[in-house]
LODO-112322 format. One line per field, with one value per residue (C-alpha): residue number from 1; residue in one letter; x, y, z. Coordinates in Angstrom, 2 decimals. Each point is the difference from the previous one (the first is absolute). Example, Ala and Ser with C-alpha at 12.3 -4.5 7.8 and 13.67 -1.06 7.14 Angstrom:
residues 2
pos: (1,2)
code: (A,S)
X: (12.30,1.37)
Y: (-4.50,3.44)
Z: (7.80,-0.66)
//
This chain:
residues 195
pos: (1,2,3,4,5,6,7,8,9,10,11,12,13,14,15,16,17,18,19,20,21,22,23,24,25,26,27,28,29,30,31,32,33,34,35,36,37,38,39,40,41,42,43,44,45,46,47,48,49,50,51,52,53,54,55,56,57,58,59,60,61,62,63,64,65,66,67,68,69,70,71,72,73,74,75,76,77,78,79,80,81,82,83,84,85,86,87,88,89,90,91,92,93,94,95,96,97,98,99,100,101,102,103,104,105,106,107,108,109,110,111,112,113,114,115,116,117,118,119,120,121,122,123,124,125,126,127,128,129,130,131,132,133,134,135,136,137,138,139,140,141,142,143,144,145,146,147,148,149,150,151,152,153,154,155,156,157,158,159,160,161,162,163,164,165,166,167,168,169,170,171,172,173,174,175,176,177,178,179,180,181,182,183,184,185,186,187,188,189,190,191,192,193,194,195)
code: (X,X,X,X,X,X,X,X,X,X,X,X,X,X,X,X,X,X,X,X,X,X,X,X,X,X,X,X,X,X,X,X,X,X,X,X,X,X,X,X,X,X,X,X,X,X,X,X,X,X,X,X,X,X,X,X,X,X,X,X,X,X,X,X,X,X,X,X,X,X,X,X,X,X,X,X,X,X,X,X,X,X,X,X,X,X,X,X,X,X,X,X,X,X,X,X,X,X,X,X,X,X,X,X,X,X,X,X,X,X,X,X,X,X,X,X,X,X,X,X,X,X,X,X,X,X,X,X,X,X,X,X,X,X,X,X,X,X,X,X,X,X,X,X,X,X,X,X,X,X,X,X,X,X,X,X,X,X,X,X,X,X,X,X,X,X,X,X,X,X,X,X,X,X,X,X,X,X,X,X,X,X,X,X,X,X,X,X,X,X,X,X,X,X,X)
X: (-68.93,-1.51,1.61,-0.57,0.44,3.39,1.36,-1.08,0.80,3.76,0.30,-1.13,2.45,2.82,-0.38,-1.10,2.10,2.93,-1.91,-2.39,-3.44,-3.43,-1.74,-3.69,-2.84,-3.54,-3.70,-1.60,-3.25,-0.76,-0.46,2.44,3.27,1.71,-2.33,1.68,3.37,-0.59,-1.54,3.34,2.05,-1.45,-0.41,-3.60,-0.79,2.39,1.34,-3.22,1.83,1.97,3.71,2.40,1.65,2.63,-0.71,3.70,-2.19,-2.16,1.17,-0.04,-3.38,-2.63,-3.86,-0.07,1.98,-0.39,1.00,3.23,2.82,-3.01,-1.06,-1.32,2.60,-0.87,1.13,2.56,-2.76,-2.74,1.12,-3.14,-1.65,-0.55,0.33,-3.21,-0.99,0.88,3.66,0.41,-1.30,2.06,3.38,-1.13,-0.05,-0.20,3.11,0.20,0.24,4.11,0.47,-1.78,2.45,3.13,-1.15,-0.64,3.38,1.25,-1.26,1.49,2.33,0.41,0.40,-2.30,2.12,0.73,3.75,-1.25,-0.25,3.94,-0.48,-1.85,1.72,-3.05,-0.08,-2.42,-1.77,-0.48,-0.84,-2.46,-1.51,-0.60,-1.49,-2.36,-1.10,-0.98,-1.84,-1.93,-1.95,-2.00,-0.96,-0.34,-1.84,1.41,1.77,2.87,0.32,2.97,1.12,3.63,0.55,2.70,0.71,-1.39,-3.47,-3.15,-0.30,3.09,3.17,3.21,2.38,2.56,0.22,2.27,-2.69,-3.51,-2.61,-2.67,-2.57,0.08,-2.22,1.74,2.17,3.34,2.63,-0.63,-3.72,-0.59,-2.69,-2.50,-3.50,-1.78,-3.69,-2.06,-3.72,0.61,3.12,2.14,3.95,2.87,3.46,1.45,3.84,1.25,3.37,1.27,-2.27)
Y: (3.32,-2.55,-0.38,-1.27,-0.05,-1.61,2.30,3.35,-0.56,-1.34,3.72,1.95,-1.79,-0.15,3.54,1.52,-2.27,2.24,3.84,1.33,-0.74,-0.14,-2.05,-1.16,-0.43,0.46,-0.45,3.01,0.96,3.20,1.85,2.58,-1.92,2.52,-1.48,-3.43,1.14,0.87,-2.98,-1.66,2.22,-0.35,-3.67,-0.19,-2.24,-3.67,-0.51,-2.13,-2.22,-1.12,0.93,1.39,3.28,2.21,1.99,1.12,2.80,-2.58,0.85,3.34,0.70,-0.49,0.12,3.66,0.02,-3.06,2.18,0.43,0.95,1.87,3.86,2.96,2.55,1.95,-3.05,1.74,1.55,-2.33,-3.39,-1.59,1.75,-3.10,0.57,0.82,-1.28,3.88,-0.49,-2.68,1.57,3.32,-1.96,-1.89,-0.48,-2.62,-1.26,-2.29,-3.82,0.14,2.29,-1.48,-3.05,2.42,1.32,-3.77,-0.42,3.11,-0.10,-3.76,2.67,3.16,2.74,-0.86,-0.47,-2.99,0.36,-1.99,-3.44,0.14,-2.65,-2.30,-2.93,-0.03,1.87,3.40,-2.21,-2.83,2.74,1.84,-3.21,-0.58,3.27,-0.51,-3.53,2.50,2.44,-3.27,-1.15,3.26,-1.21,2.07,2.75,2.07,3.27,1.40,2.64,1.19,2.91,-0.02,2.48,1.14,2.31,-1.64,-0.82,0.86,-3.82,-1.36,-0.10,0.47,-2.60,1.80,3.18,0.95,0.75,-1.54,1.99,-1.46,1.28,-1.60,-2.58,-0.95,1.55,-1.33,2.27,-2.00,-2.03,-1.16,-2.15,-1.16,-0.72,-2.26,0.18,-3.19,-0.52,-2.39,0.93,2.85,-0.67,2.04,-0.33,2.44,0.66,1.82,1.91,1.25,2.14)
Z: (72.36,2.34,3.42,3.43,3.41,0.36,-3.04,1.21,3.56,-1.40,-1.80,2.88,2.12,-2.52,-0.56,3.29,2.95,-0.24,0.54,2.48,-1.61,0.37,-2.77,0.45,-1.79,1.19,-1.50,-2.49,2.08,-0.74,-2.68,0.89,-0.10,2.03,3.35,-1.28,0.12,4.00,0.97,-1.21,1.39,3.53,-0.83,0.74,-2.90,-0.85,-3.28,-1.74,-1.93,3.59,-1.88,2.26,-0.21,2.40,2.66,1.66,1.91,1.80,3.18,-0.20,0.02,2.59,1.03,0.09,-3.29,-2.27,-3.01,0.93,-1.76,-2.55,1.84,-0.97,-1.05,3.37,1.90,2.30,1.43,0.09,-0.61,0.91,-3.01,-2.08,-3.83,-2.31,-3.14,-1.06,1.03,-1.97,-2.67,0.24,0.00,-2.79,-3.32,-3.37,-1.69,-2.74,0.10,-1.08,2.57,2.93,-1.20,0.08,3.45,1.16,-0.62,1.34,3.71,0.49,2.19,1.60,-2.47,-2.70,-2.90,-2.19,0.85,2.68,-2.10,-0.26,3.31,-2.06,-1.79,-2.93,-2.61,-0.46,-2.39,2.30,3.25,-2.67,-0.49,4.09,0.07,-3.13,2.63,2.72,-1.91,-2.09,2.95,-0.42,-3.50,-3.31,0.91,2.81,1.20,1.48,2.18,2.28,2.08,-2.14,-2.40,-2.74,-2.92,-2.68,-2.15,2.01,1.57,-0.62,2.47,-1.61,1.82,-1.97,1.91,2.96,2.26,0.98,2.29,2.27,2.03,3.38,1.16,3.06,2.71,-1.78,-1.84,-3.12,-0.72,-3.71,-0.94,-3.03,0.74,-2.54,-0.40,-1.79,-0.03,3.03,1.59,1.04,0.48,1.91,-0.51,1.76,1.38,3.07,0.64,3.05,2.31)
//
């Protein structure tokens, strides 16, 4: 699927305006992805392609913490701990490409379920389709890795169930994201509920 600027930044719009997101996308320059992943978060690095993302947590943060909303878990008592590439990697793990696509959809809200597309006049079709845009500007060959979890096959969320997990990220109640890793890029989409 070829796409471009104006198309992916329509479907992260479309699908993002309405929730409390963080979406960015920053250059693959290490060869531990995880080190990637935290230059985004603190948003150290721009987006090299110049395409625009969301940042509702902008003003949150400051010098002495440009990562914010993303902390250690110990973050009541140290909040000026910045995160490690080890965090990241403890609260992560792979998922497969349908459902990084699922999750996509699920974190356009609070509550990270696709019961939150019932605000959408498109179909699931049409709304799978946006997401399959986002995840194509990585390319063919990339991963998936989030700090969600369900009952279900090792690497695969089960939208299906009552309940979804996540390991926290942030200082908020509720923080689900997707992290995808390319040769050249790394991408967050992540969602927020309230603190």
């Amino acid at each position: 699927m070829a796409i471009d600027q104006t198309s992916w930044e329509a479907a992260v719009q479309h699908l993002y305006e309405d929730g409390f997101a963080f979406i960015a996308t920053g250059p693959r320059g290490h060869e531990d992805w995880r080190a990637d992943v935290l230059a985004v978060m603190e948003r150290a690095v721009p987006d090299p392609r110049g395409w625009a993302g969301l940042d509702d947590t902008a003003n949150d943060r400051s010098p002495e913490h440009p990562a914010v909303p993303f902390c250690r878990p110990s973050f009541r008592e140290d909040p000026s701990r910045p995160l490690t590439p080890a965090d990241v990697g403890e609260r992560m793990h792979e998922i497969d490409r349908a459902s990084a696509e699922n999750l996509l959809l699920a974190i356009t809200e609070d509550g990270c379920t696709l019961r939150n597309l019932a605000r959408f006049t498109e179909s699931f079709e049409e709304l799978q389709g946006m997401a399959r845009t986002l995840l194509a500007r990585y390319g063919d060959a990339f991963t998936c890795h989030t700090n969600v979890s369900s009952v279900g096959h090792v690497g695969t969320l089960d939208f299906g169930g009552t309940s979804m997990g996540w390991m926290p990220m942030t200082y908020y109640g509720e923080d689900c994201g997707l992290v995808v890793v390319s040769d050249t890029e790394v991408g967050l989409f992540w969602a927020f509920g309230d603190i």
